[in-house]
C-alpha positions as CSV (number, residue, x, y, z in Angstrom):
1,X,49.2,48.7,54.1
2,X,52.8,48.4,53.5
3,X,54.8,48.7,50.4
4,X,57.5,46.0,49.3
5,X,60.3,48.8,50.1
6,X,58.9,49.2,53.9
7,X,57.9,45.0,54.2
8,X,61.9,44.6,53.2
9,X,63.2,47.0,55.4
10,X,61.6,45.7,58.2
11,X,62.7,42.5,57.7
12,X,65.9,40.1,58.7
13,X,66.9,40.1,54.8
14,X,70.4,41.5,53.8
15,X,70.3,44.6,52.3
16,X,72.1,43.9,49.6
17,X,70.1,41.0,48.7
18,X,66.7,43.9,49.1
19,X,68.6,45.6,46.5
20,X,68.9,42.8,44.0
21,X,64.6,42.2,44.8
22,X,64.1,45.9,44.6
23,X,66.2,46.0,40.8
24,X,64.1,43.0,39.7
25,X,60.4,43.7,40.9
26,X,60.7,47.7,39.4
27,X,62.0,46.0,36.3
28,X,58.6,43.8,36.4
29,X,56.7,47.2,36.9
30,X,58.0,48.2,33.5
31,X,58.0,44.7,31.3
32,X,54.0,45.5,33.2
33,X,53.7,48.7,31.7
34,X,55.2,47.5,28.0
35,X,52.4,44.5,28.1
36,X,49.8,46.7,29.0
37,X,50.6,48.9,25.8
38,X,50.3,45.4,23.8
39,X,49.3,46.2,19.7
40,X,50.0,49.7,20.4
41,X,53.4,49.9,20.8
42,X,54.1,46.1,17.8
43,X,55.2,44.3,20.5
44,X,53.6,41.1,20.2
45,X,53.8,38.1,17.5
46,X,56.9,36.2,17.2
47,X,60.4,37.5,17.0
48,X,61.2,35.1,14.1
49,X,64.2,33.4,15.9
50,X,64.5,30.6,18.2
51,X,66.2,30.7,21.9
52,X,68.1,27.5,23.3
53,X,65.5,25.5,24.2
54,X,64.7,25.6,20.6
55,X,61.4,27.5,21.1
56,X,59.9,29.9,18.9
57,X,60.7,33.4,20.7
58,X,58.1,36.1,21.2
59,X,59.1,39.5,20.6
60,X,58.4,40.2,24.3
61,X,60.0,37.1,25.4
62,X,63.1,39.3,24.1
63,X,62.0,42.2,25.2
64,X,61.5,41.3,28.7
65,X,65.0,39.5,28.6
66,X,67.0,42.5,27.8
67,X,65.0,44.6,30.3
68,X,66.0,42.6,33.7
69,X,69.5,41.8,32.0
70,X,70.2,45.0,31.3
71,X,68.9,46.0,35.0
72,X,70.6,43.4,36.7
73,X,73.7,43.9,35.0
74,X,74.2,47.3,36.6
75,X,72.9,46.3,40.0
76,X,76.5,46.3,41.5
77,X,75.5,43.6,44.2
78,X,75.0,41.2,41.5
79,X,77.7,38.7,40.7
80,X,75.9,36.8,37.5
81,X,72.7,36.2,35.8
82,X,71.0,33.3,34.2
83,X,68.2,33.7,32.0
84,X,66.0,31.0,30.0
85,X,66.5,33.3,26.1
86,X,70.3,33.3,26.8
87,X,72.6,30.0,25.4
88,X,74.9,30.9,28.7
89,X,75.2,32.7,31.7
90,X,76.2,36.5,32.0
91,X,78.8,37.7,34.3
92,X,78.0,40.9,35.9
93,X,80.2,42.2,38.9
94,X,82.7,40.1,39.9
95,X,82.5,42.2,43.6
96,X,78.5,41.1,44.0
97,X,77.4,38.6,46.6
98,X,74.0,37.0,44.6
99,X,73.0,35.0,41.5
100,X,70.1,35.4,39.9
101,X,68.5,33.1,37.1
102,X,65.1,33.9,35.5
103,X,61.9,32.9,33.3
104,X,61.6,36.8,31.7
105,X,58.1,35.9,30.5
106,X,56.6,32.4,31.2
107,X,53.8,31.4,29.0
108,X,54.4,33.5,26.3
109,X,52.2,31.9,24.0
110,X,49.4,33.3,26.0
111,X,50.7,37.0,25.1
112,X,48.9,37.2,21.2
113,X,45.4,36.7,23.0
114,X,45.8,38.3,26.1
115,X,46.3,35.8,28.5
116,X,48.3,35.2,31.8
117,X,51.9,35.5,31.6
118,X,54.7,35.7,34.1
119,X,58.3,36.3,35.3
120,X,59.8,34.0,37.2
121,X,63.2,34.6,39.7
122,X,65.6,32.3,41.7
123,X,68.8,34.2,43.7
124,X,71.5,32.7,45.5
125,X,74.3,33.8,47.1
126,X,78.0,33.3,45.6
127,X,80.6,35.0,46.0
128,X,84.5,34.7,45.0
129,X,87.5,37.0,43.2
130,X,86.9,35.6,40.2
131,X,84.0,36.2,37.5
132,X,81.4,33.4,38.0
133,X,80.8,30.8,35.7
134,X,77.7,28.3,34.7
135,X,79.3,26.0,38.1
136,X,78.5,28.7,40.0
137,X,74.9,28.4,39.4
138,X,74.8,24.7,39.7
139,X,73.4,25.0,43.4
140,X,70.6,22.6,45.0
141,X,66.9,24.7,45.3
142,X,68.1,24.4,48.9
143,X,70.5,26.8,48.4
144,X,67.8,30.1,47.0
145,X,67.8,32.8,49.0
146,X,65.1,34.0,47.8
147,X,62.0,33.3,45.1
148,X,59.2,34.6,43.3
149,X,57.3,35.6,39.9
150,X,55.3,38.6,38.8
151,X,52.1,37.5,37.2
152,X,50.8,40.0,35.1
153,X,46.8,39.4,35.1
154,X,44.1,41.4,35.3
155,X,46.0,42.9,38.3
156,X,49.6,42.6,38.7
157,X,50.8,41.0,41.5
158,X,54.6,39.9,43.1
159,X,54.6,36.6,44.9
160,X,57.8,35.9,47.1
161,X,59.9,34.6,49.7
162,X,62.8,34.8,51.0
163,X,62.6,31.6,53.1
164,X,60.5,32.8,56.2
165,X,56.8,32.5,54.5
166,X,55.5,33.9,51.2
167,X,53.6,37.1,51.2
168,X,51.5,38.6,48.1
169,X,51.9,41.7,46.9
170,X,49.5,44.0,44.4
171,X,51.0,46.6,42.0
172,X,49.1,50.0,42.8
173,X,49.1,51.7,39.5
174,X,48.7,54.9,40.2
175,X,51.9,54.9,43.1
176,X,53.9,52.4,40.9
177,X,54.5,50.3,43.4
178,X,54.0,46.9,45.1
179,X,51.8,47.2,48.2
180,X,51.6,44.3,50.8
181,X,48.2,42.4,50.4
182,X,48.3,39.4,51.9
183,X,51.5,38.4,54.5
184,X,51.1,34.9,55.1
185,X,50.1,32.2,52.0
186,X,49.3,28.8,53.3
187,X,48.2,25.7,50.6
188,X,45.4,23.6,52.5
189,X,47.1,20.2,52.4
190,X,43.9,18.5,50.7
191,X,42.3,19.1,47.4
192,X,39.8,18.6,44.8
193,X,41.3,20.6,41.7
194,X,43.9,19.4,39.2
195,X,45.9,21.0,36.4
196,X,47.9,18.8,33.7
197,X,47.9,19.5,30.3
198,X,45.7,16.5,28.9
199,X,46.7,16.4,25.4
200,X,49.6,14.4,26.3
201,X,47.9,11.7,28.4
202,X,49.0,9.6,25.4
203,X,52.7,9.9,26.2
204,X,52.4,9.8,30.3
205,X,53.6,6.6,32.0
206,X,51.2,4.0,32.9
207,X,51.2,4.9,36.6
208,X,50.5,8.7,36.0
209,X,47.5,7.9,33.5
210,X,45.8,5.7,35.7
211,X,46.7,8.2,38.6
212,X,44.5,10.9,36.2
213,X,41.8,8.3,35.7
214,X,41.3,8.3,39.2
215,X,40.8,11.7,39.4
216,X,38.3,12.1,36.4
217,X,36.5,9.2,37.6
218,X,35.3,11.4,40.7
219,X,32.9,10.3,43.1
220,X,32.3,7.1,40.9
221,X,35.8,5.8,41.3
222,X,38.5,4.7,43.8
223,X,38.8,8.3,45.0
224,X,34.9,9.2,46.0
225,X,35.1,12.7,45.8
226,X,35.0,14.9,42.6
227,X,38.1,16.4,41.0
228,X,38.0,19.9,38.9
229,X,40.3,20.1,35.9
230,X,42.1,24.0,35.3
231,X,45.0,24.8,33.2
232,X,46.5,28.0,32.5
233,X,49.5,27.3,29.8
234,X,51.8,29.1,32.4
235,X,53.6,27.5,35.0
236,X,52.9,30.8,36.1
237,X,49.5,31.2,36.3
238,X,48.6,27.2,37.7
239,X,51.0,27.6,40.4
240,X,49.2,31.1,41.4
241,X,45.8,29.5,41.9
242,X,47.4,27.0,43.9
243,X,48.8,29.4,46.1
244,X,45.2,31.3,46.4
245,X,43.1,28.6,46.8
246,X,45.1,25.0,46.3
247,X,45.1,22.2,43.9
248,X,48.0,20.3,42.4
249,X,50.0,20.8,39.3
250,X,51.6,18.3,37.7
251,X,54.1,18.2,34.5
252,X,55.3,14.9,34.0
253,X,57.9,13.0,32.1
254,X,56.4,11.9,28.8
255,X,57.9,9.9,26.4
256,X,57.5,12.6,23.6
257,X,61.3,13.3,24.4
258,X,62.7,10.2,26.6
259,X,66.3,11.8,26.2
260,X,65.0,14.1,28.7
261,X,63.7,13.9,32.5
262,X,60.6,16.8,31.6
263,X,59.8,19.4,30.2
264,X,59.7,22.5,32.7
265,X,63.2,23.9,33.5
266,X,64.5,23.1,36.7
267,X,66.4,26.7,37.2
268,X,64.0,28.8,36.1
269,X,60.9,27.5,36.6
270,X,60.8,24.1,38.9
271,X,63.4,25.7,41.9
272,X,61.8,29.0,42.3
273,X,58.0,27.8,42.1
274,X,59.2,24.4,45.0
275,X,60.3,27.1,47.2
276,X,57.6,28.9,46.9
277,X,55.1,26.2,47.2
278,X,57.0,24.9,50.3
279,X,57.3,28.0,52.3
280,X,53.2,28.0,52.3
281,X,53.0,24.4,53.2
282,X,52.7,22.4,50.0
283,X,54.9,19.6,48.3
284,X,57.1,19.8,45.5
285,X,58.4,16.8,43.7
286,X,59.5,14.7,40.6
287,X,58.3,11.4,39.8
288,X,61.0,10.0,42.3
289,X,63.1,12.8,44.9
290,X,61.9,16.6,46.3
291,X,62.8,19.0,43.7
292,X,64.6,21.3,46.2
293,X,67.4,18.1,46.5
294,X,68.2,18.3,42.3
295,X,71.8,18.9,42.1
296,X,72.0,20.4,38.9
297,X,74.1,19.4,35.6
298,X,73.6,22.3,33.7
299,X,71.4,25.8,33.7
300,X,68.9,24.4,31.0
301,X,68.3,21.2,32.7
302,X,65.2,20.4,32.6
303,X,62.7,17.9,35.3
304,X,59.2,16.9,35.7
305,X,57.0,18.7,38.4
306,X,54.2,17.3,40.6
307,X,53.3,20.2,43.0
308,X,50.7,21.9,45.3
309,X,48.9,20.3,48.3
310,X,51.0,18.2,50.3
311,X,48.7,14.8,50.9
312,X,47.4,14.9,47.1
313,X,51.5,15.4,45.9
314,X,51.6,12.1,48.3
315,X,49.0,10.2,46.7
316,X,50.2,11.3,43.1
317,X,53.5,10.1,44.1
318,X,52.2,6.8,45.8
319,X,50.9,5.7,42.1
């Protein structure tokens, strides 16, 4: 089996665009390590502050945040980096060739009892004599060079792509390093599993809740086949299961907050998971145009998400 190092190196990818994947994946291996240590080391519970979004901040959301910035920023073929806990983006060398904007730890509210939790990263390529600016980052999902997370589960594995395929890769603890363990992810195009956060069926548009009726109506309803129901709290963790065995995930516009288009970030969260998602096969979508195709207005902007198997996104979107 092969390591992340030796998969890279073999590969067509630039390499100073393997040095920018290399400076964020060991930087996953430690935010890893400092989960792992949890109570131990009075890292959890909440920070006491809020970031941009308005969230309440978890002390590792911080923590995690300051570990890849600080990383990045001295990765010299880095130009700029974008990062969910910051209000703006952070110029880094003015010399580097790539962009990179990142979830530090998605779901966070899973981290007080133990649950999944993730980083998520998007890089582009940008370069120019000056210092980059919140424009520069304002690129269609088209434009990635590469995506991926770091879910941090009972194993922790590295999920990426840098537009020919994803692969999976497992963290071997005792080497400290990603090994190559599976080298081609496909999403079967048809499904029978689910994940939307219910609670809000309230707030969904008419089309989307009879869309979900149809699907917890099973066998008994228009559809004729049974539906499964899963949901992680992480973007994350959904999106992982979709990649090992399908399904579709879905987060859509709600009228909770009708001043916005959704509620997952398109930057951070939406780009890198619809590259992902479409290098195995799968769909990736809003209520109305392919995510990928967003020209974005600013680094917080946030959209609604259908995702996963290709001829379910279809039917979702055909409500």
């Amino acid at each position: 089996m092969q390591t992340l190092t030796q998969v890279l190196k073999a590969s067509t990818t630039p390499s100073a665009l393997q040095d920018v994947l290399m400076t964020t994946t060991n930087t996953c291996i430690d935010i890893c390590n400092a989960l792992h240590k949890g109570s131990l080391a009075g890292i959890l519970g909440v920070a006491g502050n809020e970031n941009v979004q308005g969230e309440e901040q978890k002390k590792l959301d911080i923590i995690s945040n300051d570990m890849l910035k600080t990383a990045l920023l001295a990765c010299p073929e880095v130009r700029a980096v974008a990062s969910e806990e910051e209000d703006d983006i952070v110029p880094a060398n003015t010399a580097g060739e790539y962009l990179i904007a990142f979830d530090p730890l998605d779901g966070s509210s899973n981290i007080d009892i133990n649950a999944m939790v993730g980083t998520i990263f998007s890089i582009y390529h940008d370069t120019g004599s000056d210092a980059a600016t919140e424009q520069s980052f304002l690129k269609p999902g088209t434009e990635q060079v590469a995506a991926g997370y770091v879910l941090y589960g009972p194993s922790c594995m590295l999920v990426l792509t840098t537009g020919q395929g994803v692969q999976m890769f497992t963290l071997d603890p005792e080497k400290n390093e990603f090994i190559q363990t599976q080298s081609k992810v496909e999403v079967p195009a048809d499904t029978q599993e689910f994940a939307i956060n219910m609670s809000n069926q309230r707030f969904w548009s008419a089309a989307m809740q009879t869309y979900v009726n149809d699907l917890v109506a099973g066998a008994t309803g228009t559809r004729e086949k049974d539906f499964n129901m899963r949901w992680v709290a992480a973007m994350v963790g959904d999106v992982h299961r979709i990649l090992c065995r399908g399904g579709i995930f879905i987060y859509p516009w709600d009228s909770k907050s009708p001043n916005r288009a959704g509620k997952l970030r398109l930057m951070y969260e939406a780009n890198p998971m619809a590259m992902l998602i479409e290098q195995s096969g799968g769909k990736a979508h809003t209520h109305s145009q392919r995510i990928l195709d967003i020209q974005p207005e600013g680094i917080h902007q946030r959209v609604a998400v259908i995702l996963g198997a290709a001829n379910e996104v279809d039917k979702c979107l055909s409500y």
